[in-house]
VEXGUDO-221834 format. One record per residue (C-alpha): x, y, z. Coordinates in steps of 0.5 Angstrom, whole numbers, plus 500, padded with zeros to 3 digits. Layout:
! VEXGUDO-221834
XYZ/...
END
This chain:
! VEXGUDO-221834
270366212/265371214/267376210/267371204/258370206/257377206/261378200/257372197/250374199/252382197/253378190/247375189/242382192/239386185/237393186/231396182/229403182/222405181/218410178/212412173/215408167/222406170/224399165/223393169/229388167/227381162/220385161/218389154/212392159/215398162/212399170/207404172/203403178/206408181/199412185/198418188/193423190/192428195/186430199/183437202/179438208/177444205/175441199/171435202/169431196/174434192/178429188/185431185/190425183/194426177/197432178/204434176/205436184/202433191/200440195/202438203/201443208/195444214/189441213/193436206/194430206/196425201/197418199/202414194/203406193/207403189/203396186/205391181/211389186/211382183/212383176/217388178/221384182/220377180/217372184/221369190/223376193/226377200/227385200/233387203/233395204/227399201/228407200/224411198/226419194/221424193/223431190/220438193/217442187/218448192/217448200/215455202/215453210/220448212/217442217/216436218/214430213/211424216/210418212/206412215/202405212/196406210/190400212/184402207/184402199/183408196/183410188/187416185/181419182/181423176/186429175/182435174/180436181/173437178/167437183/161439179/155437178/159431182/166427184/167421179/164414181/169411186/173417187/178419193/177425196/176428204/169425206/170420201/174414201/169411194/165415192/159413192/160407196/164409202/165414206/171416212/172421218/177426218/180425211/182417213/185418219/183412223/187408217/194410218/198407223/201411229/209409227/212411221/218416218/219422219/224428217/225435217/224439210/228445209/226450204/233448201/230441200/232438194/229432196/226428202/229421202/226415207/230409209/228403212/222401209/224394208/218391212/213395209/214394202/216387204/208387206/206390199/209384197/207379199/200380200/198385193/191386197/193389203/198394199/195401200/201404200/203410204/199416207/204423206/202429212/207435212/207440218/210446213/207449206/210446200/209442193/212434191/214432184/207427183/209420180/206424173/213427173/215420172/223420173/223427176/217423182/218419187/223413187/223407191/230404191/229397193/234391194/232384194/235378194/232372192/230366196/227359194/220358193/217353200/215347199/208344203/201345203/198352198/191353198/190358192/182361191/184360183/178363180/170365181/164364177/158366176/151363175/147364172/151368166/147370160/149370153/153375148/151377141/152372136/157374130/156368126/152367120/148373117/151377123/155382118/152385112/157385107/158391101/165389097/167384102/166390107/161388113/157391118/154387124/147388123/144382124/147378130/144372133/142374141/141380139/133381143/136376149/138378156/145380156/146380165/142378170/137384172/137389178/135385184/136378181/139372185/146370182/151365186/159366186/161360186/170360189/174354187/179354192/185349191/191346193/196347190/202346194/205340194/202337201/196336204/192343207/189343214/184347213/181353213/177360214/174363209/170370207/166374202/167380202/162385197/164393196/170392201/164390206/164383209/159379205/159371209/164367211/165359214/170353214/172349210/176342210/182339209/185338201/190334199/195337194/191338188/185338191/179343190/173345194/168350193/165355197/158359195/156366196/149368194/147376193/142381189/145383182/146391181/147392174/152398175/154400168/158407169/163404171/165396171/170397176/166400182/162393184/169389187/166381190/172377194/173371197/179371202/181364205/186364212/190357212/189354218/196350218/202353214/202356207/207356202/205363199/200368202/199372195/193367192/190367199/184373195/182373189/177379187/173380181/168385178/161383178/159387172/166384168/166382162/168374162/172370159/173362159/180360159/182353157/187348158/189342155/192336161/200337156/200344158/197344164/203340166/208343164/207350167/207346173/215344172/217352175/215358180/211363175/211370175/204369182/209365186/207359185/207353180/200354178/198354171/190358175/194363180/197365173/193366169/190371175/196375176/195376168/189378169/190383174/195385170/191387164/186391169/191394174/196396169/193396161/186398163/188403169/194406166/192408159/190415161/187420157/183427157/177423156/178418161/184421166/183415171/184410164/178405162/172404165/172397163/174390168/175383165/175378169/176370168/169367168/171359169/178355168/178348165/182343164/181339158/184332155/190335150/187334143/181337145/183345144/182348135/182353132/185360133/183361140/185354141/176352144/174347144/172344137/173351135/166353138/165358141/161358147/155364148/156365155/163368156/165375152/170371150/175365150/181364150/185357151/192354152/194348148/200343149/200340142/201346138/209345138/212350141/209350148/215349152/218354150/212360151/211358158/219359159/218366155/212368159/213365166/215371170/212377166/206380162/204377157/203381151/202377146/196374150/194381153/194383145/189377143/185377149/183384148/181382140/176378144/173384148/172388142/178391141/182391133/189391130/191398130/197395127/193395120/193402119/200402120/204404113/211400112/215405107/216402100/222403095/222407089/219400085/214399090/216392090/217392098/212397104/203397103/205403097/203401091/202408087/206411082/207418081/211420076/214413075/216412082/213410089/214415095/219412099/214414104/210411111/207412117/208407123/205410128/212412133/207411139/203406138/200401144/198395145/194394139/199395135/198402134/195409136/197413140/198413148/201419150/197423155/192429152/189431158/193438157/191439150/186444148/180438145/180442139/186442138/189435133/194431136/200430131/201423129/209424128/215426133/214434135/217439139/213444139/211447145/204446146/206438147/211439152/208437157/211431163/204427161/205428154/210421154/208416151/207408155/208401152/199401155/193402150/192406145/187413146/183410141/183403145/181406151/175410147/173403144/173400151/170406155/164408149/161400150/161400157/155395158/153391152/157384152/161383147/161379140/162386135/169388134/172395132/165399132/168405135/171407129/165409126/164416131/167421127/166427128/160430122/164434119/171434118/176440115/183440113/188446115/194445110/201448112/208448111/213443116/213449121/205451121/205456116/199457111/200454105/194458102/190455095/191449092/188441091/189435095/188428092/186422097/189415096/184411099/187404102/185398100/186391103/191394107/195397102/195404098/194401091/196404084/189407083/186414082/184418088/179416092/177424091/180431091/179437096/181445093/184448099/183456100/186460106/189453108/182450108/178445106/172440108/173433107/167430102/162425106/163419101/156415102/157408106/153403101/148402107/142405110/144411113/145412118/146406121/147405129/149398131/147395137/153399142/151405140/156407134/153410128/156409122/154416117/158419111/163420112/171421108/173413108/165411107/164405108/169403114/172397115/172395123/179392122/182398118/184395112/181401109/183406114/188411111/189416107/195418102/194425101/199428096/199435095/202439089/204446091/210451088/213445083/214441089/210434091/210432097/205427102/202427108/196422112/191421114/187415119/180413121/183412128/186420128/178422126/175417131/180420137/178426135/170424137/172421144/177428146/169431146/170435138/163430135/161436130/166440128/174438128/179441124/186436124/193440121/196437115/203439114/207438108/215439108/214444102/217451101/212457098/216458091/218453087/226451088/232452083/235445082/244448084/246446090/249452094/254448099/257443094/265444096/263451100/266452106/264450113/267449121/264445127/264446135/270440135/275444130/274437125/280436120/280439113/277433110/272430116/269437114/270436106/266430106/259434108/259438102/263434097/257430093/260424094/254420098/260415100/264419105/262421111/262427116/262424123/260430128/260432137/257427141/256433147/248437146/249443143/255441139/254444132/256445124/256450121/256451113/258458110/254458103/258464100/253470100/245471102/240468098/233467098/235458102/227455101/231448102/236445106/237436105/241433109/244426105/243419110/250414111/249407109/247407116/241412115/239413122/246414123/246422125/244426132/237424134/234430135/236437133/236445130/237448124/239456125/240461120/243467120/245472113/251476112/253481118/249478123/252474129/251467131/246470138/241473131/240465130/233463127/230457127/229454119/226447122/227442128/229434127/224432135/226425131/232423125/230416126/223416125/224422119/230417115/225411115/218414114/219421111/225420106/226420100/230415095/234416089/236412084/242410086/239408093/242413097/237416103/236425104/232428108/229435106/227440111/223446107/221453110/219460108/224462103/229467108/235470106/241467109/248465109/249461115/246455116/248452124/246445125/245444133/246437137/240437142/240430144/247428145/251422142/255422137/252422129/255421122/252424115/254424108/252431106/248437106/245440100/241447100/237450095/234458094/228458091/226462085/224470087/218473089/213475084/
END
């Protein structure tokens, strides 16, 4: 009977392994709140999280701690085992590696490591648990607990594991506020992986089984607001001035009204604390705390379930505009009787927040209550909070970038949570009468009446809300990147955002942005290692100026987000996606083949969106190009010019003119003609604004590449029924299908990296063109891979890289061609080389199929 209850509690135990961008199971955001730096003695205010390696040794120490553990692990959670991994980047002197609980807060800091003119805002460094604000002794030594883990390390290590962890992380789990994770000391000399590395960094193992939620009393601090508030800027009415449906807000209301309290100002915190349990609360202690130091305390009586009181704090604002997350005020409340759940026992906000009321109706809130939500509670407001904390500590703090290494500089923060009568909430934010109210930066509400109510909260209950976190972030100013994103059209154009014809037909081309974020799209892939003149592509790459571990892309925001946020950190909200007017002055175009090289002389004809499609109309302009380059015209923008908003944006001539905010006018088509071959290439308003917030405000030259060869092709296909082997020694008519013409049979080839196929065309001719024909399944074939050539009397270790695939699913959607019979082909065109071979290399694994290759010389040189 025994054995069959350990095997039954063995059964119900779930493991969750994680790391920098691990998946967590049932979310579609993947986890990132792993956190580390590393501090120096001999480097007092030096700060130096971010970095690929944690250097350890004498006079080193460094922090990690693994946040976010409900989202995580779910609610209800007891930790069984909890093991932790961390992979040596070197040990050159083996020693001991101590692990120990950390007891103060501390932030990862920027990542350059950067001292002059002064560490950033908050930073943690040797002498500074924040700087600017706080310092400590000795690097922080008085917070770390004297028992801990311990563990010789070799110089052979290829891994330090501690086990036996459970009680700590069982701790970070419970109470979120008191998680300052680990402090790392290490007797030898030596580097680890940092959690940049993402899987190749720390690993937490974790083991937990689920435990039923306690019932009884739960007192809950469900939000703090603020008085007095001030009003935003009013986009109603005449605010926008308008030019072809195109608006600018040049005249909102509350323009000249005080937007914050002034420094010195008396504000009142206003803490609503309530039972959220299901039986009545004792009593209890409270305390205030500001900037991590204690601000008041007192007592507070007892309440029944669903009862709320109020606790008062009084304090002199201090408008801190560097940095919206440096000026922390908390309420902690201590139940003197039992509590269910110790999570929602601290709430803290940022003063100098951006605030947004939240609403919901009587129906709605009922309804949440049915089931223990994703805060360990039943409550709709302790919800409501873990979606805000959410939004800050993960969205906002891990959406890093060049120009913001430690993620955006703004907060959020609920400004007040009121329940309404169902019948009461309109509109698209669902406010009441759809009004909205001056005070808060933005509003959103929850309404019970619009149908599918029950069905939202069971699919939102215990994860981030993305779909929330997208419309909130419309609030704060943020736009649908989404709209600049290019749906593939066919032939006719009858389907996808391209309308024009070219010859007839529409290019069966588009541009969905493969590394978008929140918003929809964009780019989140971390430029901190790229040179800041240089364009980031907006299409997969394997070049190797890209290749670095922090050059992956999350499921967070977009760089262009991040710069939206960061560049209006200050003014209030109620204008929207005026970030996209700072560009840089002056734009130039470097025109080159797929692989980089220099396409010379020739023109560029620009197809403008219009309503958020490329119409079938004459370009916008066109640009002569010579030695590979060419200046983008600045098109005048219909108003008086420049024009600076109220947030410090700027809108000047610019290549699109006068810029649409929400998009729908923020990209460019560019067809080239070059060497009898058309081909296409885009441009969007985002990739221009990018370019600014990355520091190129002047001058930016950003790369178009065109899948072109550099003399015209000749139409005879030189591998129809020629000759080919692969790496699996395929049957006769497995090879057959490649090169018979017949797009309905199909060459399936290895599932093993590196396996190949190689077509032998004859004798060696001047190849400028290799097409590769789609399957019905068109993203069918080896996700990533090479193409190698090599002519007659060469061996196969003479090889030349022709082109590289970093991504045929993207390639066979958005880079395709389609003939009149619908089959999918994709071209790869390069320098004319003479050759005979050509090698196609799997370099991503997993088995493929396609249903040719064709290959085309390209006329002689002149």
């Amino acid at each position: 009977m025994l054995a069959a209850l350990a095997t039954a509690v063995l059964l119900q135990a779930n493991t969750t392994i994680l790391y920098r961008g691990a998946d967590i199971a049932g979310s579609d955001t993947r986890y990132w709140s792993v956190e580390d730096t590393q501090i120096d003695k001999t480097d007092l205010a030096r700060s130096s999280g971010q970095g690929l390696v944690l250097f350890l040794g004498k006079d080193k120490r460094a922090f990690l701690r693994f946040g976010d553990l409900r989202r995580a692990l779910g609610p209800g959670k007891r930790i069984v085992s909890a093991k932790l991994t961390l992979p040596p980047a070197y040990i050159q002197t083996e020693g001991t590696l101590s692990l120990k609980r950390f007891g103060a807060g501390w932030n990862e800091s920027p990542g350059t490591g950067a001292v002059q003119p002064e560490p950033k805002l908050w930073s943690t460094s040797w002498d500074h648990r924040h700087f600017g604000f706080h310092r400590w002794r000795d690097g922080g030594r008085e917070f770390v607990a004297q028992a801990g883990h311990a563990q010789a390390v070799p110089v052979t290590a290829s891994s330090v594991v501690f086990t036996g962890l459970e009680a700590d992380v069982q701790a970070f789990y419970d109470r979120w506020y008191e998680n300052n994770g680990w402090a790392l000391e290490f007797t030898g000399e030596g580097g680890f992986n940092s959690a940049e590395s993402r899987e190749a960094g720390p690993q937490l193992e974790i083991v937990t089984e689920a435990v039923q939620p306690r019932s009884g009393a739960d007192l809950s601090v469900t939000y703090i607001e603020r008085t007095p508030e001030y009003k935003r800027y009013d986009n109603r009415g005449d605010a926008y001035a308008r030019v072809g449906g195109i608006g600018v807000m040049s005249n909102p209301g509350e323009a000249t009204s005080n937007k914050w309290p002034s420094d010195g100002e008396e504000v009142t915190y206003i803490a609503h604390i309530k039972n959220v349990g299901d039986a009545p609360a004792t009593g209890f202690s409270y305390q205030w705390s500001e900037k991590y130091a204690l601000a008041g305390s007192g007592e507070g009586s007892s309440l029944a379930s669903g009862q709320e009181t109020t606790v008062t704090l009084k304090s002199r604002f201090k408008n801190e505009h560097r940095d919206h997350r440096a000026m922390p005020v908390s309420l902690r409340v201590s139940p003197k009787g039992d509590d269910a759940l110790a999570a929602n026992d601290l709430l803290e906000i940022q003063s100098n927040a951006l605030n947004l009321g939240i609403w919901v109706d009587q129906g709605f809130y009922d309804l949440f209550a049915k089931q223990v939500n994703g805060s360990g509670s039943r409550s709709f407001e302790d919800w409501i909070q873990w979606q805000f904390r959410i939004w800050n500590d993960v969205f906002m703090r891990h959406s890093r970038f060049s120009f913001a290494e430690d993620g955006s500089k703004e907060s959020v923060r609920v400004g007040r949570i009121t329940i309404v009568p169902n019948g009461t909430l309109a509109g698209g934010a669902h406010i009441p009468n759809d009004t909205p109210n001056l005070i808060y930066d933005g509003e959103w509400g929850f309404d019970s009446s619009f149908g599918e109510a029950e069905k939202y909260i069971d699919e939102v209950r215990s994860k981030a809300d993305r779909a929330l976190l997208h419309e909130m972030s419309h609030q704060i100013g943020l736009i649908d990147l989404y709209v600049m994103n290019v749906d593939p059209s066919d032939p006719q154009g009858a389907v996808g955002k391209v309308r024009l014809k070219i010859g007839g037909r529409t290019p069966t081309r588009g541009l969905i942005d493969p590394f978008g974020g929140l918003m929809g799209g964009g780019d989140t892939r971390n430029d901190l290692l790229m040179p800041t003149q240089i364009a980031i592509p907006n299409t997969p790459t394997s070049d190797i100026i890209f290749a670095s571990q922090l050059f992956k892309p999350t499921d967070l925001y977009a760089r262009t987000d991040i710069a939206g946020l960061n560049s209006t950190l200050g003014f209030r909200r109620g204008f929207y996606g005026e970030y996209l007017y700072s560009m840089p002055r002056i734009n130039v175009v470097r025109v080159s083949d797929r692989n980089g090289v220099s396409l010379g002389t020739g023109t560029l004809d620009f197809y403008q969106m219009s309503g958020g499609e490329i119409m079938d109309a004459e370009p916008a302009f066109s640009v002569e190009f010579n030695a590979g380059s060419g200046r983008l015209p600045e098109i005048q923008t219909g108003i008086a010019s420049p024009f600076t908003t109220l947030t410090g944006h700027t809108l000047s001539p610019n290549p699109f003119g006068r810029l649409d905010v929400v998009g729908s006018n923020g990209v460019f088509l560019v067809k080239v003609g070059y060497a009898g071959q058309t081909e296409f290439a885009w441009l969007k308003a985002w990739q221009l604004a990018d370019m600014f917030a990355r520091g190129s405000k002047t001058v930016v030259v950003n790369e178009m590449r065109f899948n072109v060869t550099h003399r015209p092709l000749l139409p005879q296909d030189w591998a129809f029924k020629k000759t080919a082997i692969d790496s699996a020694n395929s049957d006769g008519a497995n090879i057959a299908a490649l090169l018979d013409g017949d797009a309905s049979t199909l060459y399936r080839g290895g599932d093993k990296v590196d396996d190949w196929i190689e077509i032998d065309i004859g004798r060696d001719r001047p190849i400028g063109e290799i097409k590769l024909i789609a399957g019905p399944d068109a993203t069918a074939f080896w996700k990533r891979f090479d193409i190698m050539v090599y002519g007659t009397g060469q061996t196969v270790s003479m090889a030349r890289k022709f082109a590289n695939e970093a991504s045929w699913d993207f390639a066979a959607t958005m880079q395709k061609d389609v003939s009149p019979e619908g089959t999918v082909s994709v071209a790869y065109r390069a320098v004319p080389q003479t050759i005979r071979f050509i090698r196609l290399v799997n370099k991503s694994g997993g088995a493929g199929s396609i249903a040719g290759v064709e290959v085309r010389e390209t006329e002689p040189p002149r």
